[in-house]
N, C-alpha and C positions, 0 to 999 in steps of 0.2 A: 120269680120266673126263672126256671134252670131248665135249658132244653138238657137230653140224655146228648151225651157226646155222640153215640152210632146216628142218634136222630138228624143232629144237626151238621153231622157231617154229611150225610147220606144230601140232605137239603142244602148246603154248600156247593157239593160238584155239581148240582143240578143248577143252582144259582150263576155258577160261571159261564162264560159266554162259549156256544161251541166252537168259536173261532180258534180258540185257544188249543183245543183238544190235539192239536196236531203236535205242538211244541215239547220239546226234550223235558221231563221232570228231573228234575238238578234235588237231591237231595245234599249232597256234600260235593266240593272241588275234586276232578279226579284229573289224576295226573298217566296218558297213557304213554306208556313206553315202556318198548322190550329190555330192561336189562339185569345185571347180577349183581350192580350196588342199590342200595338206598339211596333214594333220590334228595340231595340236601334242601333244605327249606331254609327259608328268611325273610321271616317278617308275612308280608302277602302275597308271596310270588316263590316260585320255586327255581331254582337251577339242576338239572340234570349232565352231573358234570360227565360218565361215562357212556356208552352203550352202546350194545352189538347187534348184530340180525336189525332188525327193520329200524329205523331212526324216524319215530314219529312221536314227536313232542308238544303234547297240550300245555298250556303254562293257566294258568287262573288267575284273576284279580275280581275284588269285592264280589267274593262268591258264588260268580260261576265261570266256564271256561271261555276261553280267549285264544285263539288259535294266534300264531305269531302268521302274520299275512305272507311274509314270505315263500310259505309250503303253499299257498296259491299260486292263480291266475292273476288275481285280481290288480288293477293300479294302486298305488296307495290314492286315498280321497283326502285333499289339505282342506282346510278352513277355506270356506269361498270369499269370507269379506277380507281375508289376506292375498285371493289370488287375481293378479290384474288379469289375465285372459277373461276372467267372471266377469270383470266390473264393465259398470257403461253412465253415460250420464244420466240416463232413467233407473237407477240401480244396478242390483245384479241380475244378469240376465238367463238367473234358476234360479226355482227356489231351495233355499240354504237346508227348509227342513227334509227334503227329498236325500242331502247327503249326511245326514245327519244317521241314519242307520246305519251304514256302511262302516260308519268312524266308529261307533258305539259299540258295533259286533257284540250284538244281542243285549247288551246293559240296559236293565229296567231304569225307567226314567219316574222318582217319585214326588207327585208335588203335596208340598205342606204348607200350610198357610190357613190363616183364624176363619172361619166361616163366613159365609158371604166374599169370599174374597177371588174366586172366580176360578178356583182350582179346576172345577169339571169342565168347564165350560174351555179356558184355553188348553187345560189336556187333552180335550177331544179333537180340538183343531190341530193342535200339533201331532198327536197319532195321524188322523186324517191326511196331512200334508207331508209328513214320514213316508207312507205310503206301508212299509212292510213292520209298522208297530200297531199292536192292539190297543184300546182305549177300553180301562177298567176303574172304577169307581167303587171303593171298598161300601160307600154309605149305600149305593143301591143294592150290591149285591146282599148286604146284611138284612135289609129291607124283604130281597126275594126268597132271600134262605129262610128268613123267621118267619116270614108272613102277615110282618106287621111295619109300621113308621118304624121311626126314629123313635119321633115321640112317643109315640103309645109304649114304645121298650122303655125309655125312659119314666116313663108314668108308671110302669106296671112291675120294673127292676130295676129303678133307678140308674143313676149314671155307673157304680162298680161293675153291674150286667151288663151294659152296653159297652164299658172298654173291655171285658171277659171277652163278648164274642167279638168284635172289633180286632181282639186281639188274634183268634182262632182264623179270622178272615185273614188279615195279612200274614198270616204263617202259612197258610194253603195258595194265595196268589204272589210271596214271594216267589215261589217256586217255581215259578216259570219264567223264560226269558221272553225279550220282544216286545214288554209291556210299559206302556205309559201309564200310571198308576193316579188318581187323584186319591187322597185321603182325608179322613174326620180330623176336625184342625187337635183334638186332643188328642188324637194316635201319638205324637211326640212324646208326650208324658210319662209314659212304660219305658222303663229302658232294657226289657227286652224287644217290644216295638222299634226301637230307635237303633239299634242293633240289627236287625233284619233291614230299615230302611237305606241301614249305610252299605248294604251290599252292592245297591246299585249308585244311581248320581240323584241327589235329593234336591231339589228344586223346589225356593221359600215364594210363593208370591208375596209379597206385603203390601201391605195395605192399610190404609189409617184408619182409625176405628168409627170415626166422623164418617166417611168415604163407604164404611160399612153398612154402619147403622140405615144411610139413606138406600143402598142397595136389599136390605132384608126387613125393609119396613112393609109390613102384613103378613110376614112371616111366623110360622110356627117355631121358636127356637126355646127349647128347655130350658139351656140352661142362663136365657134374658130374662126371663118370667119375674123380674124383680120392680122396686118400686125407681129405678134409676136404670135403665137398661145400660145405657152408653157407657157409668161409671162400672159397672158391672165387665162388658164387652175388653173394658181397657183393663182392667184387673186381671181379668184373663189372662190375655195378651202380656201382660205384664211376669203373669205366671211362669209363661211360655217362651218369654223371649229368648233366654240364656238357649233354646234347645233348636228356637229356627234358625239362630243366628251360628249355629254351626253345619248349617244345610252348607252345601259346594255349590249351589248360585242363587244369589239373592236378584229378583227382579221386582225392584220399586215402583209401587203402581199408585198413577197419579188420578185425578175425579177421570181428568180428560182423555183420558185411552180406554179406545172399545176394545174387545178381546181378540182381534185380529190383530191389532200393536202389542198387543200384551204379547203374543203369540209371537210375533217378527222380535224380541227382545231376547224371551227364552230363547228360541234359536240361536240367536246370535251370542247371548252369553255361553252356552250349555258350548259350541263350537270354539270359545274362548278355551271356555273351562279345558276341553281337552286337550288343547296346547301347552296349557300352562302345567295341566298331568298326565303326561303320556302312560297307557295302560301299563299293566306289570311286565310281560313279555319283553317290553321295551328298557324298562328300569331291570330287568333280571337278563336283559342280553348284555346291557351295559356292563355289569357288575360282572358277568361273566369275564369278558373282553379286560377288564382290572385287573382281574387275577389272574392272568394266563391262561382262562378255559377257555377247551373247545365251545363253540356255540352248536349243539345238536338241530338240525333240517327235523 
C-alpha cells in the first residue's frame, strides 16, 4: 500500500486540526535583524554581536524562534512549586499548567512512551489545562489522512508503511508551534523522527509493561499478535529503551495514578526541566556578557 505523495499530503492538511491553521509555519530558525555583519552562530543559539538602524533580535533554540522577553511587556513567569506567594497549605493556589505556556514561548511539547501507556490521554489534559496549546495525536491524524486503522495499515503495508507515513506526519506537525504532541510509542526508532522530536521538550511517560498489558487487554495491537504478548511488549520496550531514556523528562507511572496525577507530575517536572535549562536567548546573552559584547534589544 503506497499512497502517491500529492495524494497523501493533500489528505494530511485536511487531517490536521483547524485549530492549528492560525499558527506561524516555521520551516527553518530565522534570525531577524538589521545589520552589515554576519551574524555569529554557536552551537544552538546565535549571538548578534553588531548592528545598526532598528535593533530587533530573534534568537532560536530547538528549532524554532524564542524572542528574548525582555523586548516585551510581559513579567518574567518563575516555576510556581518554587514560588511561596503560590504556595498555601491546600497546594498551589493555580494551576502550574495555565503557566507553563508563558515559560515555554511556543515549544512543542512531545510525549513518547510504549503503547497503552496513556500518552493521548494525559496530553490532552495538559493542552487542556495550558490553555493556549493545541492537543495533537500523530496516530489519529494518520488514521484520518489514510482513511483507515492502525491496524488495517498494518495488515495491508505492514509495519515499514506505517513508520513511512508516521514518519511524513510528524514532519508536517513538527512545523508548527504551540502543540502538545502524543506519539506511536515506535516514532523513537527513526532517527530522523528523533531528530525532529528533539526540537521541542520530549516527554517519556513509562510505564511497566505488567501495568500495560492489563490497560490494553481487548485491544487491537499489531504488533502483540503473538503467542506470549507480555514477553513480546517487554522486548519491545527493551528495543526502545536506550531512545526514551534520553527524552528531557521521564514521568514514572505507577498501577495507582489516574491520568490527572499523571498530568499534575508532567507539569511539575516539565517546570523543573526549564530551570535546570534555561532557553538559548539566555545561554547566548550569557556568553555574550563573557566576552565583552554588547547584548542587542
Amino acid at each position: 500500500m503506497k499512497l502517491s505523495v500529492t495524494l497523501f499530503t493533500s489528505a494530511l492538511l485536511c487531517a490536521l486540526p483547524s485549530s492549528i491553521s492560525s499558527f506561524t509555519f516555521v520551516h527553518s530558525p530565522i534570525i531577524k535583524a538589521q545589520t552589515t555583519i554576519k551574524p555569529t552562530y554557536d552551537h544552538d543559539y546565535a549571538i548578534v554581536s553588531e548592528t545598526q538602524h532598528s535593533r530587533s533580535t530573534v534568537l532560536y533554540a530547538g528549532g524554532f524562534q524564542w524572542e528574548d522577553p525582555e523586548d516585551s511587556s510581559e513579567p518574567a513567569i518563575e516555576n510556581p512549586f518554587k514560588n511561596e506567594d503560590l504556595q498555601s497549605e491546600d497546594g498551589l493556589k493555580i494551576d502550574a499548567a495555565r503557566l507553563l505556556s508563558p515559560r515555554l514561548k511556543g515549544c512543542n511539547l512531545y510525549f513518547v512512551g510504549m503503547m497503552g501507556s496513556g500518552k493521548s490521554a494525559v496530553g490532552d489534559i495538559v493542552a487542556r489545562r495550558m490553555g493556549k496549546y493545541n492537543f495533537l495525536d500523530t496516530d489519529k491524524i494518520i488514521e484520518k489522512a489514510t482513511g483507515m486503522t492502525i491496524p488495517e495499515i498494518f495488515e495491508k503495508g505492514g509495519e515499514d508503511e506505517f513508520r513511512d507515513i508516521e514518519t511524513q506526519v510528524l514532519d508536517s506537525v513538527h512545523a508548527y508551534v504551540r502543540c502538545v504532541i502524543s506519539t506511536g510509542g515506535g516514532i523513537v526508532c527513526r532517527l530522523v523522527n528523533w531528530s525532529k522530536l528533539q526540537a521541542g521538550i520530549v516527554v517519556w511517560i513509562d510505564v511497566e509493561p505488567e501495568v500495560i498489558m492489563k490497560r490494553i487487554e481487548g485491544t487491537d495491537r499489531p504488533l502483540l499478535q503473538t503467542e506470549d504478548p507480555l514477553k513480546t511488549l517487554t522486548e519491545i520496550l527493551d528495543s526502545r529503551l536506550a531512545r526514551y531514556e534520553q527524552a528531557d523528562v521521564r514521568v514514572k507511572v505507577t498501577e495507582d495514578m489516574d491520568e490527572e496525577s499523571v498530568a499534575d507530575l508532567v507539569v511539575k517536572e516539565i517546570h523543573n526541566f526549564i530551570d535546570e535549562n534555561p532557553p538559548a536567548w539566555k545561554k547566548a546573552k550569557a556568553k555574550a556578557q563573557e566576552e565583552g559584547l554588547d547584548w542587542v534589544q
